[in-house]
C-alpha positions as CSV (number, residue, x, y, z in Angstrom):
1,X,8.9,156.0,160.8
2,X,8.5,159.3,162.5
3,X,8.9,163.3,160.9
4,X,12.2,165.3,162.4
5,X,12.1,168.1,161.6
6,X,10.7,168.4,157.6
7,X,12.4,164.8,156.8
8,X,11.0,161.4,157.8
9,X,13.2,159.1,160.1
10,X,13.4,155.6,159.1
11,X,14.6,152.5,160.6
12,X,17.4,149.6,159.6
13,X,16.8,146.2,158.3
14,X,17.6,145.5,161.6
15,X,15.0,146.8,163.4
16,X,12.4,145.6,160.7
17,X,13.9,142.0,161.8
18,X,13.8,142.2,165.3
19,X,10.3,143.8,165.2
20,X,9.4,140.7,163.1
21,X,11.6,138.3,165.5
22,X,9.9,139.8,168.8
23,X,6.1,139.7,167.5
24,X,6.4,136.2,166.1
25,X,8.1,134.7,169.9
26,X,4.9,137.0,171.8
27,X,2.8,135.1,169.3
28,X,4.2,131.6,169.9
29,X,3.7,132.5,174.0
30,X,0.4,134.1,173.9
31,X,-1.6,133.1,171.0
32,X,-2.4,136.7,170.1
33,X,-1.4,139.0,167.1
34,X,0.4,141.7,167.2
35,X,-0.3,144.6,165.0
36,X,2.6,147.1,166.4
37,X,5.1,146.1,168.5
38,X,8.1,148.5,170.2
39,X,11.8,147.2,169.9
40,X,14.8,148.4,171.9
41,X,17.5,150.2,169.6
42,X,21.3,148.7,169.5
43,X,22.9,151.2,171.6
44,X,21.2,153.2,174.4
45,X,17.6,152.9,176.2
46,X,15.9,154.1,172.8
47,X,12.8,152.4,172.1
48,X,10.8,152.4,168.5
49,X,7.1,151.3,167.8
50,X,6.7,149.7,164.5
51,X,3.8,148.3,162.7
52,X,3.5,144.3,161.6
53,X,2.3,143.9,158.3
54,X,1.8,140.0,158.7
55,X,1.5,137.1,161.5
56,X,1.1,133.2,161.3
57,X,1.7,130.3,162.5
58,X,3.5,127.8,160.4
59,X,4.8,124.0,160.9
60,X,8.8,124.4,161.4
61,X,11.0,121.2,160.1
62,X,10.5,118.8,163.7
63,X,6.5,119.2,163.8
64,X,6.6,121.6,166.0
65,X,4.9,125.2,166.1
66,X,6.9,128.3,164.5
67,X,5.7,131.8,163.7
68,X,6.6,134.0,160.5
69,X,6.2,137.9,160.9
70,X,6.7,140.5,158.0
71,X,7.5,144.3,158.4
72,X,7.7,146.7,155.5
73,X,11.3,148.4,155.9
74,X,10.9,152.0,155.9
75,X,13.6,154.5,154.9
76,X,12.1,157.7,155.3
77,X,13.8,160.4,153.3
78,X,16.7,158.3,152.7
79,X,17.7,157.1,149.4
80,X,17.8,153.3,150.1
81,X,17.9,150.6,147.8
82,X,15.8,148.8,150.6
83,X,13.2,150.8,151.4
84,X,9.6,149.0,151.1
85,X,11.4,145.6,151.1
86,X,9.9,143.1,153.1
87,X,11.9,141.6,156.1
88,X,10.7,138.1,157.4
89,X,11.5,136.5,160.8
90,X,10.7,132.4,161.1
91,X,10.5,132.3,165.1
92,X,11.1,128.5,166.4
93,X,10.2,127.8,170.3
94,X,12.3,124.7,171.6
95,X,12.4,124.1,175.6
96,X,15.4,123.9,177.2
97,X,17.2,123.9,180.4
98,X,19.3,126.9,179.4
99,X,18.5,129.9,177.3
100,X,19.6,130.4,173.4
101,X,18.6,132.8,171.0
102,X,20.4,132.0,167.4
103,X,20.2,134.0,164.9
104,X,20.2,132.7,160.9
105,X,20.2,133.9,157.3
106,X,17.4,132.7,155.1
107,X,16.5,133.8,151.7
108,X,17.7,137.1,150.5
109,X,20.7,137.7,153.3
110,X,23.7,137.7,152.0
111,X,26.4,135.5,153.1
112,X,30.0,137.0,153.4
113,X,32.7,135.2,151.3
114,X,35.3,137.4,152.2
115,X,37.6,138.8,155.5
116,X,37.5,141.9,156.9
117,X,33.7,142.6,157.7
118,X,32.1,142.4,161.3
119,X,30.6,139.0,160.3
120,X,33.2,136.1,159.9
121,X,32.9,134.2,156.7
122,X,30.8,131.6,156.2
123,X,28.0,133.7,158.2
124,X,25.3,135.3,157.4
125,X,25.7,139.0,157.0
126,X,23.7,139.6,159.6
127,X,25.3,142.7,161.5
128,X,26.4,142.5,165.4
129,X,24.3,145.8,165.9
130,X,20.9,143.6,164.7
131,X,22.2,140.5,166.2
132,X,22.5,142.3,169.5
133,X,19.4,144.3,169.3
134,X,17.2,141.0,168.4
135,X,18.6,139.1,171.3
136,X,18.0,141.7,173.7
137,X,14.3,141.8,172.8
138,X,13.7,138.3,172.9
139,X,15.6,138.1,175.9
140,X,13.1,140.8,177.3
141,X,10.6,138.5,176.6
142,X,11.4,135.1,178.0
143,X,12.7,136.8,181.0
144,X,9.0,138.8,181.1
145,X,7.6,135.4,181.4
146,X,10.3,133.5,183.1
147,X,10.7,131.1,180.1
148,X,14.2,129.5,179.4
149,X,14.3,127.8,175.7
150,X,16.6,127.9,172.7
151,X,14.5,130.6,170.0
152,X,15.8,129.9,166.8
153,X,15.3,132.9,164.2
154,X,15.9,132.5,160.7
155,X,15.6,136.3,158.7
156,X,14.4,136.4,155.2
157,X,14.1,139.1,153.0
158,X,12.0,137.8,149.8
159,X,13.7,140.4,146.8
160,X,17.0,140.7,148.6
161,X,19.0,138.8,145.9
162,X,18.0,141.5,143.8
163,X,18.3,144.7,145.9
164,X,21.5,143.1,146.9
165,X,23.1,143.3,143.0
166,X,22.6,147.8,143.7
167,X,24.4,147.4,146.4
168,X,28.3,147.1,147.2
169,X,27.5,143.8,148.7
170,X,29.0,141.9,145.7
171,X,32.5,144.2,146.0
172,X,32.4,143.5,149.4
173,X,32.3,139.8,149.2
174,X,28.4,138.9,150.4
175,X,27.0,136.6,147.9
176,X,23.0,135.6,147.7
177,X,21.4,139.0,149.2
178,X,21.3,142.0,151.4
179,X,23.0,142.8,154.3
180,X,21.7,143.1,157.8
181,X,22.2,146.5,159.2
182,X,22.0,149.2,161.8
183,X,24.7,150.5,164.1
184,X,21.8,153.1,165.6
185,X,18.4,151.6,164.4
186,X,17.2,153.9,162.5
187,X,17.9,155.6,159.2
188,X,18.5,159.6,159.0
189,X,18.2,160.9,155.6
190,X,21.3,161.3,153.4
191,X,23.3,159.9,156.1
192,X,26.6,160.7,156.3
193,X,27.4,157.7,159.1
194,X,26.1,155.4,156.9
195,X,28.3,156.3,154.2
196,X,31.4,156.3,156.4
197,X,30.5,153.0,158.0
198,X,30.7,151.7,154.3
199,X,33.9,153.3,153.6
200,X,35.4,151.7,156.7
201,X,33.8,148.1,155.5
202,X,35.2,148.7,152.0
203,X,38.7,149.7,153.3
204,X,39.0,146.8,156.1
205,X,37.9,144.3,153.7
206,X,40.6,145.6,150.9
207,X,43.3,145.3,153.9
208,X,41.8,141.4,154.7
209,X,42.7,140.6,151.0
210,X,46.3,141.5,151.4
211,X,46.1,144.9,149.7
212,X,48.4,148.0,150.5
213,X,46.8,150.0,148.0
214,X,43.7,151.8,147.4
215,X,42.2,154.1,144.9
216,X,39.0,156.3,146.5
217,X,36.8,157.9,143.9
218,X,33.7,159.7,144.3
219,X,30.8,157.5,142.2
220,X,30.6,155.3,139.8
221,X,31.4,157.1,136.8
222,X,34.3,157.9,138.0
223,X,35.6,154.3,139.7
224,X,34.7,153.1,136.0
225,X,37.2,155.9,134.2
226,X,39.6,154.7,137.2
227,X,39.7,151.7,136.7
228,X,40.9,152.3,133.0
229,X,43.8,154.3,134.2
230,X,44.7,151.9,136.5
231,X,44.0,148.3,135.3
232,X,46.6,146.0,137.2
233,X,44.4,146.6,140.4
234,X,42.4,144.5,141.5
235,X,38.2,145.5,141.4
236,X,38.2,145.5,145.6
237,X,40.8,148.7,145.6
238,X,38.4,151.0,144.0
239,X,36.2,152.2,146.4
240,X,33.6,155.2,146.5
241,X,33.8,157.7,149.1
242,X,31.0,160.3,148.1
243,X,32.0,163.6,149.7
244,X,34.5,162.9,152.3
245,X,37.7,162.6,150.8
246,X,39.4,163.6,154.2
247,X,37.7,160.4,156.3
248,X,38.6,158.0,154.1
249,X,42.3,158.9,153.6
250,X,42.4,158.8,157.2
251,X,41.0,155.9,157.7
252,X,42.7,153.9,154.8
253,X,45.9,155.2,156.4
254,X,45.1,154.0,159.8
255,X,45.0,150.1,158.6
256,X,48.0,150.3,157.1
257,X,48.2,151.0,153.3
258,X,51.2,152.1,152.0
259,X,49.4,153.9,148.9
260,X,46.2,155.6,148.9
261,X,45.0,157.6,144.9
262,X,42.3,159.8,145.3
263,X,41.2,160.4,142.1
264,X,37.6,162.9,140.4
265,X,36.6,165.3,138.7
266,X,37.4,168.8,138.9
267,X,34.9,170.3,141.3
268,X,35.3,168.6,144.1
269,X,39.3,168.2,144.0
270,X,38.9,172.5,143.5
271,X,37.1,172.2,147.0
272,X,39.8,169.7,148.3
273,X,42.7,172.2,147.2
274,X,40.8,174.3,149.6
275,X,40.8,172.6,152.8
276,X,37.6,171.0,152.6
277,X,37.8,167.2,153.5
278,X,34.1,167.6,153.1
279,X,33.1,168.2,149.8
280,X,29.0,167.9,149.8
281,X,27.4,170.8,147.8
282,X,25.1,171.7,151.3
283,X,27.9,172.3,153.1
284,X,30.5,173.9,151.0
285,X,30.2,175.7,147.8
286,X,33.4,176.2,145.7
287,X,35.2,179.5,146.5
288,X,35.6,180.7,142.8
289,X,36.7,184.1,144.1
290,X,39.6,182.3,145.4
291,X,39.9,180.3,142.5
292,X,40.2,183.4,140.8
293,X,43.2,184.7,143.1
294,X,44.7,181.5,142.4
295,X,44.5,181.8,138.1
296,X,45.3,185.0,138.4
297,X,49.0,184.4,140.4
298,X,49.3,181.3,137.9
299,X,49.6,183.8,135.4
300,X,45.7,184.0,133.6
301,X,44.9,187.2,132.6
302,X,42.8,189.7,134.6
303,X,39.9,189.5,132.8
304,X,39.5,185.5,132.7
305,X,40.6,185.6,136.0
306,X,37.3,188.0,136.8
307,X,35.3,185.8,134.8
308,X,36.3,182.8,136.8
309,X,35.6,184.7,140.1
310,X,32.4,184.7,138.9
311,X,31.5,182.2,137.2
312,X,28.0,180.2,138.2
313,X,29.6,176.7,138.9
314,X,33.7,175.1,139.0
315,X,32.6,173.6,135.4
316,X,32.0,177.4,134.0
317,X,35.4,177.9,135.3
318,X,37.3,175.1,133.6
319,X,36.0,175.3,130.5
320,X,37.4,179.1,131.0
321,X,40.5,178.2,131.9
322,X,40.8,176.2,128.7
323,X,40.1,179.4,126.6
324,X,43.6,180.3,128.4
325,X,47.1,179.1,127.9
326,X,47.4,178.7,131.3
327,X,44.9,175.9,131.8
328,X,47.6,173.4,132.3
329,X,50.0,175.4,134.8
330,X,46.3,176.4,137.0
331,X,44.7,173.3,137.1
332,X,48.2,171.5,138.3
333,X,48.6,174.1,141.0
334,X,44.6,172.9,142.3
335,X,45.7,169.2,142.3
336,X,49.2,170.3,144.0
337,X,46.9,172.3,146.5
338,X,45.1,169.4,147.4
339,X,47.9,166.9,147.4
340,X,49.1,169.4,150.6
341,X,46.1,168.9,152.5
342,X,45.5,165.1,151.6
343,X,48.7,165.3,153.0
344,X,47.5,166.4,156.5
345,X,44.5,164.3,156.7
346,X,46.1,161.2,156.0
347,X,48.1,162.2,159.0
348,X,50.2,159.3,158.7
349,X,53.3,158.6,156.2
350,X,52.0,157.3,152.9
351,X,52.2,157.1,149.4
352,X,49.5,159.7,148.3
353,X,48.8,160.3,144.5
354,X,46.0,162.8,143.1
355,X,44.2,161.7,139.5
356,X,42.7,164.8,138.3
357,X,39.9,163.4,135.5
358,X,38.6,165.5,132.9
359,X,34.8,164.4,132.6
360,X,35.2,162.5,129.8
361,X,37.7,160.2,131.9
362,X,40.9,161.5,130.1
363,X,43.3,162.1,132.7
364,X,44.6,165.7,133.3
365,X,47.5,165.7,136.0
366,X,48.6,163.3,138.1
367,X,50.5,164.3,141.0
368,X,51.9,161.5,143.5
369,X,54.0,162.9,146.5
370,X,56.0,159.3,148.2
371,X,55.8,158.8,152.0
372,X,55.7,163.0,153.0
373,X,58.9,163.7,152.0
374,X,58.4,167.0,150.0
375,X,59.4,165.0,146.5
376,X,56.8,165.1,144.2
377,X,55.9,163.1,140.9
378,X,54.2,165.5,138.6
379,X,53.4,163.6,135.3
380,X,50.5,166.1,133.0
381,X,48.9,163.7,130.4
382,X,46.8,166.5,129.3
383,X,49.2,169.8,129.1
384,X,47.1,171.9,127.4
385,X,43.1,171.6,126.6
């Protein structure tokens, strides 16, 4: 782990396992420990140093000599369920004419039940990017000492049945643990690639089960009021896309499904009517001056419009709105707003509809616009406050 900046840098689950892998096989060859060992990085000639918390040898099922190493994931900054976990590799030395490195799930790695993930089913969910990036050390190291012999390695994380139930990994079809991860090898705080690389999972793996359809929210809370609105689809459809409403419409539009619903609360479809496929509060804030314009040609009066242009936060400026009887006929006008640049970030013909949620998970407006033609579907649960 290493400072950038004034944030910490972590590293994946799969760098803690090919750290483990590598210092268990230079164990096995030369009899010594390892207290740090350095690992190449999936992509590129990046190389990290991390730290081995524990080495030993241990009898392996045929009688013969294995190794077990443990690193301590670290996450840095970032706010991951796995951070601390420990991460075993069980390093078995075979001879052999020809060279094999295999790579297994043990306790605490998930194994994926459904299509439409990098790993087929029936594997453990053990990521290509670790899969590559442990091979390649271990290959480092035979070739180092000239050595051909099948290495089997069997990854273990001891509480990953646990961590596993706070993360999608149940949605997403991996049963029994954690996943395996890391596209880069290490972890940047808050990372917004991490979150797309799940909303690409989540949408591939809806379009393996068949679906066409697919409802993007931004959380929990409200995939749970969603899900009430919508109850004939199934649990997989809903997925939660954080603060890029813009990427995932895209992408969900790219593989194919015929109807995508974004649906949330009021603040971040306000920045969505705005042209922001972005919605994180570091990047954009809301424009409530504009927001003001807007009330104000929808027919609020001058003064609630002034006190919406400066209002502290979007919330002030609903809950002025409803003092107004023009709430209904604004807030429509935001979710039409957005509807026209969902539109262009989809890019693609689709079925797109827009849930406005009032945060108490009644619905507001619902706006649904079929294929691009123009023709929209304009159904107000919620006319007036």
């Amino acid at each position: 782990m290493s400072w950038h900046g004034k944030v910490r840098i972590g590293f994946t689950t799969g760098s803690a396992a090919t750290a483990a892998a590598k210092a268990g096989l230079l164990f096995l060859l030369q009899g010594r420990m390892s207290s740090r060992v350095d690992i190449p990085c999936p992509e590129g000639h990046v190389r990290l140093v991390l730290t081995i918390d524990h080495l030993e040898r241990i009898e392996s099922c045929a009688g013969m000599h294995a190794a077990r190493a443990i690193v301590r994931k670290q996450a840095g900054d970032d706010p991951d369920v796995t951070n601390g976990a420990l991460v075993v590799a069980c390093v078995h030395l075979t001879p052999s004419p020809e060279t094999e490195i295999l790579i297994h799930g043990a306790r605490g790695v998930g194994v994926v039940t459904r299509p439409g993930l990098p790993v087929p089913v029936g594997q453990a969910a053990i990521n290509p990017g670790p899969r590559k990036q442990i091979r390649r050390a271990l290959q480092d190291i035979l070739d180092c000492f000239d050595l051909r012999a099948r290495v089997d390695v069997y990854v273990e994380v001891p509480d990953g049945e646990r961590l596993a139930t706070k993360t999608l990994n149940p949605r997403l079809g991996i049963v029994g643990g954690i996943s395996i991860l890391g596209t880069r090898g290490t972890v940047k705080p808050f990372s917004h690639a991490a979150w797309k690389e799940t909303i690409v999972q989540c949408l591939d793996v809806a379009r393996a089960e068949g679906l066409d359809t697919v409802v993007l929210t931004t959380g929990g809370r409200g995939q749970r009021f969603l899900e009430n609105v919508l109850p004939r689809l199934p649990r997989i459809a809903f997925i939660q896309v954080g603060d890029h409403p813009g990427f995932a419409m895209r992408q969900a539009t790219r593989r194919g499904m015929h109807r995508v619903v974004w649906g949330g609360f009021w603040g971040k479809l306000v920045k969505m009517a705005q042209g922001r496929p972005q919605t994180h509060a570091r990047l954009f804030a809301v424009n409530l001056a504009a927001l003001g314009e807007l009330a104000l040609d929808c027919g609020v009066g001058l003064d609630a419009a002034r006190r919406i242009a400066r209002a502290n936060t979007a919330r002030e400026a609903l809950d002025i709105l409803r003092e107004t009887d023009r709430f209904a006929v604004t807030t429509r006008a935001v979710v039409s707003r957005a509807l026209d640049h969902s539109r262009l970030w989809a890019r693609y013909s689709v079925d797109i509809e827009l849930i406005l949620l009032d945060y108490d998970g009644s619905v507001v407006h619902r706006v649904a616009e079929l294929g691009g033609s123009g023709g929209r579907r304009v159904q107000s649960l919620a006319a007036s406050p």
